[in-house]
C-alpha positions as a Markdown table, in Angstrom:
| # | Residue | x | y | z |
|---|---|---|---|---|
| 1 | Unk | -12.3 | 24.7 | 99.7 |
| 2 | Unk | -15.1 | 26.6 | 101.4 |
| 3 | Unk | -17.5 | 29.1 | 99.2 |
| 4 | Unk | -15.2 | 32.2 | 100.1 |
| 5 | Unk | -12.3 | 31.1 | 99.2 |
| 6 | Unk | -13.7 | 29.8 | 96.5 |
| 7 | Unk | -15.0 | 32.8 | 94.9 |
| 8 | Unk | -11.7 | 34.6 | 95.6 |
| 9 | Unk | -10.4 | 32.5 | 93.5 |
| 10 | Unk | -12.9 | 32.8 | 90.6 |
| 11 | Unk | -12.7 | 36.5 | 91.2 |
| 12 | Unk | -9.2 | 36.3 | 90.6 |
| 13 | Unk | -9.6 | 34.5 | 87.2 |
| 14 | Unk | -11.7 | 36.6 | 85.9 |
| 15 | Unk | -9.8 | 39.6 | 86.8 |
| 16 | Unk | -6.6 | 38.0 | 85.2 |
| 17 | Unk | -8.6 | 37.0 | 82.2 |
| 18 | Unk | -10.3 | 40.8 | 81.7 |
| 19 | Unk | -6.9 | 42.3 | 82.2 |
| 20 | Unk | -5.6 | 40.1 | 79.5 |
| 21 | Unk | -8.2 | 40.8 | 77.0 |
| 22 | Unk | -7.8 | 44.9 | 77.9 |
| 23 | Unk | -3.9 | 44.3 | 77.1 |
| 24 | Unk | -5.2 | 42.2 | 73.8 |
| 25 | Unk | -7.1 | 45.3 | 72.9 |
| 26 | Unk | -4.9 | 47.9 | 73.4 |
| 27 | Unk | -2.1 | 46.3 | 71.9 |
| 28 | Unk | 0.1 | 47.4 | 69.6 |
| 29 | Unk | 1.1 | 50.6 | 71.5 |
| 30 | Unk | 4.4 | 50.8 | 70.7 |
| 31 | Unk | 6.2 | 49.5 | 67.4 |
| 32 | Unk | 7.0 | 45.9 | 66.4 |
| 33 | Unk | 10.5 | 44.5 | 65.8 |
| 34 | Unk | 10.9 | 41.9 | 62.8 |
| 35 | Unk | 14.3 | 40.5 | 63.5 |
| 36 | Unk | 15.1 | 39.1 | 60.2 |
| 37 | Unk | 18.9 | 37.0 | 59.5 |
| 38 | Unk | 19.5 | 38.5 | 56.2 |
| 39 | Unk | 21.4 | 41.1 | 54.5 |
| 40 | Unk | 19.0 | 44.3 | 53.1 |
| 41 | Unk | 18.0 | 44.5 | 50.0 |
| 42 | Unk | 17.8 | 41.1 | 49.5 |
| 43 | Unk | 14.8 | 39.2 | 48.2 |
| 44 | Unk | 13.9 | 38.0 | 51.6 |
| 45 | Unk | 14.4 | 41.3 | 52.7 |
| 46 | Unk | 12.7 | 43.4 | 50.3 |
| 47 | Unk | 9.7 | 40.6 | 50.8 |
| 48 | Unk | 9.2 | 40.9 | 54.7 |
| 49 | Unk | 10.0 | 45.0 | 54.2 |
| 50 | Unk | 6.7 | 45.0 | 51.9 |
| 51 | Unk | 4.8 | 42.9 | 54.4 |
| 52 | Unk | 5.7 | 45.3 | 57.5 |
| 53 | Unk | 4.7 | 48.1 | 55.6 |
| 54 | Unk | 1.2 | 46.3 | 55.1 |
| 55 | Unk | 0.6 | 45.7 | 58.9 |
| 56 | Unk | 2.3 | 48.2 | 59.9 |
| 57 | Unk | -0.3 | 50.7 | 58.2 |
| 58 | Unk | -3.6 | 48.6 | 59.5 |
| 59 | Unk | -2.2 | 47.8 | 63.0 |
| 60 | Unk | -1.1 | 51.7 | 63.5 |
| 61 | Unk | 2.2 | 50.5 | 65.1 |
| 62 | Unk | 5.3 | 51.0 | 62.7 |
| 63 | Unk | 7.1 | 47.4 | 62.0 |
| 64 | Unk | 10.9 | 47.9 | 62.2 |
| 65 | Unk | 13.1 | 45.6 | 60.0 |
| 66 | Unk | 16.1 | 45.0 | 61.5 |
| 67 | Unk | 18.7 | 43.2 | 59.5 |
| 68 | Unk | 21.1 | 40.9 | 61.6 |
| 69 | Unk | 22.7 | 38.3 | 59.1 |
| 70 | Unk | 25.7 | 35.7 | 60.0 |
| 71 | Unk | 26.5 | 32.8 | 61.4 |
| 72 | Unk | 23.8 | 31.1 | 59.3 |
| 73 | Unk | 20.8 | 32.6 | 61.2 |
| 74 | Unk | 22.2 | 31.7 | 64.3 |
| 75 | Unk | 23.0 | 35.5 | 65.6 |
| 76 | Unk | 19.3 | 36.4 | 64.6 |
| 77 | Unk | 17.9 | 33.9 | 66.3 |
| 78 | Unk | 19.9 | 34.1 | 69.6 |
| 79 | Unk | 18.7 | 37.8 | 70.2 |
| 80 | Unk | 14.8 | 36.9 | 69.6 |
| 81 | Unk | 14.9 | 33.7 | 71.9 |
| 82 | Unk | 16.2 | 36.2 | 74.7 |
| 83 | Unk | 13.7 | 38.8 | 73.9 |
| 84 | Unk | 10.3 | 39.3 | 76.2 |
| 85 | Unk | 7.6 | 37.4 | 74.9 |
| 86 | Unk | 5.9 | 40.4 | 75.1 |
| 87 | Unk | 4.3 | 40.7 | 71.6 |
| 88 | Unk | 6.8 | 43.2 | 70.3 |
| 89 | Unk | 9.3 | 41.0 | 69.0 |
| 90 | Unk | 9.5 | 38.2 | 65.9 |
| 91 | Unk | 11.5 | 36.4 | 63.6 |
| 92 | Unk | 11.2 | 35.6 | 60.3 |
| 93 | Unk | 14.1 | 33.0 | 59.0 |
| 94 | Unk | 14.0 | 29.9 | 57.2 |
| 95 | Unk | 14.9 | 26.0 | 57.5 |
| 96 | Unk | 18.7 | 26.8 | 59.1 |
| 97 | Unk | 17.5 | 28.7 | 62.1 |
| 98 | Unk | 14.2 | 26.5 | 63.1 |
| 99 | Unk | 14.9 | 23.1 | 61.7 |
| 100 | Unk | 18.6 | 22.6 | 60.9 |
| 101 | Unk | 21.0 | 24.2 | 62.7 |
| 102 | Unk | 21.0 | 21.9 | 66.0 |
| 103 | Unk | 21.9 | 19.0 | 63.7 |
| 104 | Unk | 24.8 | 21.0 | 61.7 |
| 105 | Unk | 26.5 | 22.4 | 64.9 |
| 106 | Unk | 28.0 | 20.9 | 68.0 |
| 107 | Unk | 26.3 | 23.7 | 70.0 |
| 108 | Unk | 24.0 | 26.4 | 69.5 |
| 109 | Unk | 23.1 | 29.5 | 72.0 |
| 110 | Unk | 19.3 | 28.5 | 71.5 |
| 111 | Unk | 16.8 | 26.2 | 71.7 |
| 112 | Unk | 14.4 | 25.7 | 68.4 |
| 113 | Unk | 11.8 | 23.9 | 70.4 |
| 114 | Unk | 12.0 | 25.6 | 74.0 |
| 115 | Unk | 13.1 | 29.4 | 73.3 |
| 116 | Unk | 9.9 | 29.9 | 70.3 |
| 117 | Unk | 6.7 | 30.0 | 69.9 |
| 118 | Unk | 5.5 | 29.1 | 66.4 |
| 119 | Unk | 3.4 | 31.6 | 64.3 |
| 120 | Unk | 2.9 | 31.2 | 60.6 |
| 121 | Unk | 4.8 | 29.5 | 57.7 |
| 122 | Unk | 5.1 | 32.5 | 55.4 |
| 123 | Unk | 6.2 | 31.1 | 52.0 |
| 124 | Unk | 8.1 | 28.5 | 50.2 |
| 125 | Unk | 10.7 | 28.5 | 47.9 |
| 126 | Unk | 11.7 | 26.0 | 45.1 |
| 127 | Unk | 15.1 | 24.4 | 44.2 |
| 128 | Unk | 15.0 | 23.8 | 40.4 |
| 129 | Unk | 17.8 | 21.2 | 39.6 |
| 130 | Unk | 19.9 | 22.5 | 36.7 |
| 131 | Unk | 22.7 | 21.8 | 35.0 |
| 132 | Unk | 26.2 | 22.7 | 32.6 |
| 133 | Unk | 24.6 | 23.3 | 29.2 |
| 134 | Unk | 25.9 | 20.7 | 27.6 |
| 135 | Unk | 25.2 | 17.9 | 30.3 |
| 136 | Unk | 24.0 | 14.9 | 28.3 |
| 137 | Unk | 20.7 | 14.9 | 29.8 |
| 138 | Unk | 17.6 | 16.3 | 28.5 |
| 139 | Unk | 15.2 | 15.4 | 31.8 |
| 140 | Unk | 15.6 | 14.5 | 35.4 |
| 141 | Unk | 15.6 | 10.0 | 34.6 |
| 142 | Unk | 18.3 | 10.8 | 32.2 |
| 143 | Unk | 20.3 | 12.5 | 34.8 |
| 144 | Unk | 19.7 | 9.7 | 37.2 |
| 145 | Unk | 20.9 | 7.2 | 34.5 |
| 146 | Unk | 24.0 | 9.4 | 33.7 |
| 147 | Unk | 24.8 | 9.6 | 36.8 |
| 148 | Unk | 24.6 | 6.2 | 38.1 |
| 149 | Unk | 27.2 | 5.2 | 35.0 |
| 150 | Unk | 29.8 | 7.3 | 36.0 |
| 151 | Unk | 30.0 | 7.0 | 39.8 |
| 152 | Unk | 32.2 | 9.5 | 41.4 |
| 153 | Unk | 33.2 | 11.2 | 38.6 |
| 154 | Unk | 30.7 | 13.9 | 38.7 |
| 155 | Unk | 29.9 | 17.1 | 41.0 |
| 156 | Unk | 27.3 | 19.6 | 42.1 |
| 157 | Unk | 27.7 | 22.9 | 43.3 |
| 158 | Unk | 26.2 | 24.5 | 46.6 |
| 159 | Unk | 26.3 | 27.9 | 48.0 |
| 160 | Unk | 28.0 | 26.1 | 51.6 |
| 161 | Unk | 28.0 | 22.9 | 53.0 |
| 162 | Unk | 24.4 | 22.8 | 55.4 |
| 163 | Unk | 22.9 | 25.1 | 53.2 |
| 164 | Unk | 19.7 | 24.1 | 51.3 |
| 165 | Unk | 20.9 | 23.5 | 48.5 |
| 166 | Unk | 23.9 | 21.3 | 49.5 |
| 167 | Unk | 21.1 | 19.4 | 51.6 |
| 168 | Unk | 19.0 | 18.6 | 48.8 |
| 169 | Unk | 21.5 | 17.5 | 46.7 |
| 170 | Unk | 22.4 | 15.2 | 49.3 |
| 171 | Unk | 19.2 | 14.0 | 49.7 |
| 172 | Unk | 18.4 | 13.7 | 46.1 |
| 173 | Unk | 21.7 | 11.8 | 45.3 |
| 174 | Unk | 21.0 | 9.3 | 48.4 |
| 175 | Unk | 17.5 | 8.1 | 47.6 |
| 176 | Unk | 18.5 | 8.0 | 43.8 |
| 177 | Unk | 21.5 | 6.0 | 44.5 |
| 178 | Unk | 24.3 | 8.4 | 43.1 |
| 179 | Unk | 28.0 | 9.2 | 44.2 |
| 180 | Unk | 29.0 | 12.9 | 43.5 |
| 181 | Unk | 31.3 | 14.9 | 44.8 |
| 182 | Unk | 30.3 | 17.9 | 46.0 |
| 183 | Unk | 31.7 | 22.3 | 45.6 |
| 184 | Unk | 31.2 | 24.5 | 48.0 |
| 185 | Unk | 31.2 | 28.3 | 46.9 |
| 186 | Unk | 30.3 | 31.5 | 48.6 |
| 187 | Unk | 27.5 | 32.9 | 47.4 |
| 188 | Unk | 25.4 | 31.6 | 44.3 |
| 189 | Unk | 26.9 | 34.0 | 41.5 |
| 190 | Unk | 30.5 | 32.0 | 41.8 |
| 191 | Unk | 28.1 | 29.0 | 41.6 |
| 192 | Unk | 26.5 | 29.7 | 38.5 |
| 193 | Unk | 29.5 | 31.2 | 36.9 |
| 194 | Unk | 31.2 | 28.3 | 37.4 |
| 195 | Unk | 28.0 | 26.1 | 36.1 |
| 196 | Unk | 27.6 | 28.3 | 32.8 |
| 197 | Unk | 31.5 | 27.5 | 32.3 |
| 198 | Unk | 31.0 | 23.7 | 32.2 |
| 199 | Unk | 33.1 | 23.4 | 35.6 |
| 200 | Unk | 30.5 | 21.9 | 37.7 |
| 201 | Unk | 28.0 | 19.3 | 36.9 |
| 202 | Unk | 25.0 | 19.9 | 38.2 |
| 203 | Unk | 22.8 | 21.7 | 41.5 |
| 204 | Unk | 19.9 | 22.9 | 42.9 |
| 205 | Unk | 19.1 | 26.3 | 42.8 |
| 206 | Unk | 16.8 | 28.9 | 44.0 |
| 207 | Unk | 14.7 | 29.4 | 40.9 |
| 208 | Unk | 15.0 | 33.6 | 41.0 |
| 209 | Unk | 18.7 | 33.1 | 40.6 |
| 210 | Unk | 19.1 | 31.0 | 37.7 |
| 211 | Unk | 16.2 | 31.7 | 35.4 |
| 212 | Unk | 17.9 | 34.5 | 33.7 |
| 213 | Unk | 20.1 | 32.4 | 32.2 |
| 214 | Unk | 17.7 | 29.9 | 31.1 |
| 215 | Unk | 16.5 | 31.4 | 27.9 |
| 216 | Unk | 20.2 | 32.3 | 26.7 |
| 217 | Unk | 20.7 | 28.5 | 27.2 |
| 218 | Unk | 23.5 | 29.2 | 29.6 |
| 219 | Unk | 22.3 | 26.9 | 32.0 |
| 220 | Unk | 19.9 | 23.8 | 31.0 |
| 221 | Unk | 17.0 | 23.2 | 33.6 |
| 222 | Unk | 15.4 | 19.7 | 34.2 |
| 223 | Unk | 12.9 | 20.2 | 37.0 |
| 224 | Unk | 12.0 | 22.4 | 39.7 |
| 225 | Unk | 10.3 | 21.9 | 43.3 |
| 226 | Unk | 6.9 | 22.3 | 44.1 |
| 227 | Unk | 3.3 | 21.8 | 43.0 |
| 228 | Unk | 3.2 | 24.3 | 40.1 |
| 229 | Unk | 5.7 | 25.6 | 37.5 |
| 230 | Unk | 7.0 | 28.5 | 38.4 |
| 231 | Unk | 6.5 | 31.9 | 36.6 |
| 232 | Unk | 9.8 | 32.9 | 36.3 |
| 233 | Unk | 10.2 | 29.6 | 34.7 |
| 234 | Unk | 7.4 | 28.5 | 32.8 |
| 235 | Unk | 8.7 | 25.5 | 30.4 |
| 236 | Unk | 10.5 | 23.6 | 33.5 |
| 237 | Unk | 8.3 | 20.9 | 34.6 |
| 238 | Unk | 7.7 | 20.3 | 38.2 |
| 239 | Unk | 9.4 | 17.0 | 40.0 |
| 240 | Unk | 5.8 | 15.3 | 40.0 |
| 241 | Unk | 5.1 | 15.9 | 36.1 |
| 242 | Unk | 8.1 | 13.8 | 35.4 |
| 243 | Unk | 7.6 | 11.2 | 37.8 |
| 244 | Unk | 9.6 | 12.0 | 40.7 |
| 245 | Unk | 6.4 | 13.3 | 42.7 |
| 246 | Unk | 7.2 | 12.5 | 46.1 |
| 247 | Unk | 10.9 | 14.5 | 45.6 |
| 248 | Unk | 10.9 | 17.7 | 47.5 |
| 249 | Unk | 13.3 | 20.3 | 47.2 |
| 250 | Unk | 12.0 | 23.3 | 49.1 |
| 251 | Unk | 12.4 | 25.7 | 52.0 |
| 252 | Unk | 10.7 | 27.8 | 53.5 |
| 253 | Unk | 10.8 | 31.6 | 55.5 |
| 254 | Unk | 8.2 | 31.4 | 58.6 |
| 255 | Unk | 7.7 | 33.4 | 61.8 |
| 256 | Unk | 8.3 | 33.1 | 65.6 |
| 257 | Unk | 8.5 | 34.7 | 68.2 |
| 258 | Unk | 10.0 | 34.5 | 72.0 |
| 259 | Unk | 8.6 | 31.5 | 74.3 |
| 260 | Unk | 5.8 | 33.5 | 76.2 |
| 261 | Unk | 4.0 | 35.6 | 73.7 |
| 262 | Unk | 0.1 | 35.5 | 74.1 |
| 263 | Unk | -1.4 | 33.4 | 71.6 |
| 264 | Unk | -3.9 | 35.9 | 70.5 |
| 265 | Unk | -0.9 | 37.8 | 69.5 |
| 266 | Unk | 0.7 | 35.4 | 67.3 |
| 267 | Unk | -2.8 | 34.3 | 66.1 |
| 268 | Unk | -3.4 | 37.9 | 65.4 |
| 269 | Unk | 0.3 | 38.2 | 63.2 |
| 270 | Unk | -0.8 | 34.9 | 61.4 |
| 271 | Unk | -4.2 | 35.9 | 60.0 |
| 272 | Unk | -3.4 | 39.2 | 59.5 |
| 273 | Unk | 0.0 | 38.2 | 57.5 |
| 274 | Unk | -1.5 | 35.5 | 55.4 |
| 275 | Unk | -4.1 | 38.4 | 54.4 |
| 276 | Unk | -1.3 | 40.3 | 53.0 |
| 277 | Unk | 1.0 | 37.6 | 50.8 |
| 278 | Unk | -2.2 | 35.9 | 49.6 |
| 279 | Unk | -3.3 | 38.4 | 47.6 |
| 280 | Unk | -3.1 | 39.1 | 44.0 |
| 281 | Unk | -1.2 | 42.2 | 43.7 |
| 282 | Unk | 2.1 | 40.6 | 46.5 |
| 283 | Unk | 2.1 | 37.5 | 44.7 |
| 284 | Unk | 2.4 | 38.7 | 41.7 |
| 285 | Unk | 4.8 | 41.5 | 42.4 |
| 286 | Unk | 6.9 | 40.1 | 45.4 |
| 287 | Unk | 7.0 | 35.8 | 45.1 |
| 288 | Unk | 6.3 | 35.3 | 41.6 |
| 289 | Unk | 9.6 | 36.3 | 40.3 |
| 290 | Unk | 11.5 | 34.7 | 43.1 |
| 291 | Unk | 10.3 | 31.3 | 42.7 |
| 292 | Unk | 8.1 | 32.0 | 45.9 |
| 293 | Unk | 4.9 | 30.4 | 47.0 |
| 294 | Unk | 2.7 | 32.2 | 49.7 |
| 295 | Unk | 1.3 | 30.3 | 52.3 |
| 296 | Unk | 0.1 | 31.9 | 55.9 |
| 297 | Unk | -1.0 | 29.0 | 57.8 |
| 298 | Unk | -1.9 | 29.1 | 61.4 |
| 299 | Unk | 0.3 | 28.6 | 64.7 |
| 300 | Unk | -1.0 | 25.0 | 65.2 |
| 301 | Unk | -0.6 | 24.5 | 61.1 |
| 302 | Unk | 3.1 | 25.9 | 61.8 |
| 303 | Unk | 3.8 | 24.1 | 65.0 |
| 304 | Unk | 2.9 | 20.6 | 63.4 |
| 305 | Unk | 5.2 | 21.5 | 60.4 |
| 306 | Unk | 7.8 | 22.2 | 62.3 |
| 307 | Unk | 8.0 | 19.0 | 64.1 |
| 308 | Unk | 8.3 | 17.2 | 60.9 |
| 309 | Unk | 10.5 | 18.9 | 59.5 |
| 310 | Unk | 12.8 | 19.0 | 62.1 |
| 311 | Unk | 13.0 | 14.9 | 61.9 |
| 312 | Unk | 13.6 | 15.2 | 57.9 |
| 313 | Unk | 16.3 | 17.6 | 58.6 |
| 314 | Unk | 18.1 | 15.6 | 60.9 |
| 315 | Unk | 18.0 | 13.1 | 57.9 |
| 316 | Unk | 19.1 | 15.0 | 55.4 |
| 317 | Unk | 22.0 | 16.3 | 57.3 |
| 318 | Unk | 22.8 | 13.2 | 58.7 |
| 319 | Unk | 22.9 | 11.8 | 54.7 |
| 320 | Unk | 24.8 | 15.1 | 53.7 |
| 321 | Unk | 27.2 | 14.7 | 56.2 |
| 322 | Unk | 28.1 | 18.6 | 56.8 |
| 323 | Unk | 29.1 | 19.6 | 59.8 |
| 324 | Unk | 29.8 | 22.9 | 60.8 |
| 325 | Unk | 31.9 | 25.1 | 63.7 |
C-alpha cells in the first residue's frame, strides 16, 4: 500500500471512530424501550418500572416499559431480536427466554446466542423448597430419606412443566436419587392452595410467594436458595447451612439487547443499572421482600454466565424431561 492510500485509510478510521464517539455523546436523544415478558404490576414488573424511573431521570431520556407476556417469554424476545441494535431497545427476562427455551421447544423464532448482545445480570431470585404442613420432615436430609422410602408415591407441584420451579425439582430429585411424580398448575396461588390442603407433597417456590404462609404454619419450609437467608424469611436456613452447599435453586432477570448495539451503550446500561439496584434504599424496598438479590455485573461478567448456564439448562431440561409446543 503506498503512503496515500495509506493515510486515506487512517483518515477514514479516525473519522469513523470520532463520529462514533459524537453519537456515544449525544446519545440518548430519544427515549428507551424496555421490552419486558411479563404481565404489569407484577413483581418483576414493578422492579424494572422503579429502575427505568431511576435512569430515566439521570440519562434525560424517558424509559418506556412495555409489557408483552406469553408464550413463556418467547413473544418478548422475538420483537427485541428484530429490533435495530441501535441503543434504543432492551430486554429484561429471565432463564426461559436466554437459557431454556431452545431446549424446551422444537423451534423458536430466535436465536439466544446470535440475535443478543449480553448486558448485565440484574438480580437473582431463590426457590425455597417447602412442603404440606404435616410432611414428616423437619429439614431438607429428612426429606431426602422420606423420599427415597416411598418411591413413586409422592409429588411436587410446579407453576408449568419448563418453568423454574418444575426444573429444579427435577434437578433436585435426580442428583438426590428420588422418584416423584410431578403437578402442573397455572399459576402459583392454585399451587399453594393445593400445598396448604395437604394435596401435594412438596415444591420449590419463589420465596415472596410463600412466606406469608410460613408463620401461620400453613406451609412448612426446609431450605431456601442462595448465599444468605432471605428477609422475608429469616428462620429458613440456606441449602449450604444444612449441607447441601453445592444445590442451586435460582433464576435470574438480566438484560439484552439486539445483536449490533455499541458496546459503550450496553456498558453504559450496565454500570449505570447496577448503581441503581445496589443501593440501600431498592434493595430494601424492591428485592428484599421478593426473595431478590441485586447483582449488576458487566457485559463480559453476563456473557460468560450465560454460556454456562445455557449447558446446565440443557441438563436440567434434559433430566426434567418437559417438552413444550
Amino acid at each position: 500500500m503506498n503512503s496515500g492510500r495509506r493515510l486515506t485509510l487512517l483518515g477514514a478510521i479516525a473519522g469513523l471512530a470520532f463520529a462514533g464517539a459524537v453519537q456515544a455523546q449525544g446519545y440518548p436523544t430519544k427515549p428507551i424501550r424496555i421490552v419486558l415478558p411479563y404481565s404489569a404490576g407484577g413483581p418483576a414488573d414493578v422492579m424494572v418500572r422503579a429502575i427505568s424511573q431511576k435512569l430515566g431521570d439521570s440519562w434525560g431520556q424517558p424509559f418506556i416499559v412495555d409489557n408483552k407476556p406469553g408464550a413463556n417469554e418467547i413473544i418478548a424476545a422475538d420483537i427485541v431480536a428484530k429490533s435495530p441494535g441501535d441503543g434504543y431497545t432492551f430486554l429484561v427476562a429471565s432463564d426461559g427466554a436466554y437459557s431454556l427455551n431452545q431446549n424446551l421447544y422444537p423451534k423458536i423464532p430466535y436465536d439466544p446466542v446470535k440475535d443478543f448482545v449480553p448486558v448485565a445480570k440484574l438480580a437473582v431470585g431463590n426457590l425455597m423448597l417447602v412442603t404440606r404442613p404435616d410432611f414428616p420432615a423437619a429439614n431438607v436430609k429428612e426429606f431426602i430419606d422420606y423420599v427415597k422410602r416411598n418411591p413413586g408415591k409422592l409429588n411436587y407441584g410446579s407453576i408449568g412443566a419448563g418453568g423454574v420451579n418444575h426444573l429444579a425439582s427435577a434437578w433436585f430429585n435426580s442428583i438426590n436419587g428420588l422418584q416423584m411424580e410431578h403437578v402442573a398448575f397455572k399459576g402459583l396461588p392454585p399451587a399453594v392452595q393445593e400445598l396448604m390442603a395437604g394435596r401435594i407433597d412438596a415444591m420449590f417456590a419463589v420465596t415472596g410467594g410463600v412466606a406469608p404462609f410460613l408463620e401461620t404454619n400453613k406451609i412448612k419450609a426446609l431450605a431456601v436458595s442462595g448465599r444468605n437467608r432471605q428477609p422475608a424469611a429469616p428462620n429458613v436456613p440456606t441449602f449450604a447451612e444444612v449441607g447441601y452447599p453445592t444445590f442451586d435453586a435460582s433464576y435470574y432477570f438480566g438484560v439484552v439487547a439486539p445483536k449490533g448495539t455499541p458496546p459503550e451503550i450496553s456498558a453504559r446500561f450496565a454500570r449505570d443499572m447496577s448503581k441503581v439496584i445496589n443501593t440501600a434504599e431498592f434493595k430494601s424496598k424492591y428485592l428484599q421482600p421478593l426473595g431478590f438479590e441485586a447483582v449488576g455485573d458487566t457485559p463480559e461478567q453476563f456473557a460468560a454466565f450465560l454460556k454456562s448456564d445455557r449447558e446446565l439448562g440443557a441438563q436440567k431440561v434434559k433430566v426434567s424431561g418437559a417438552k413444550l409446543e
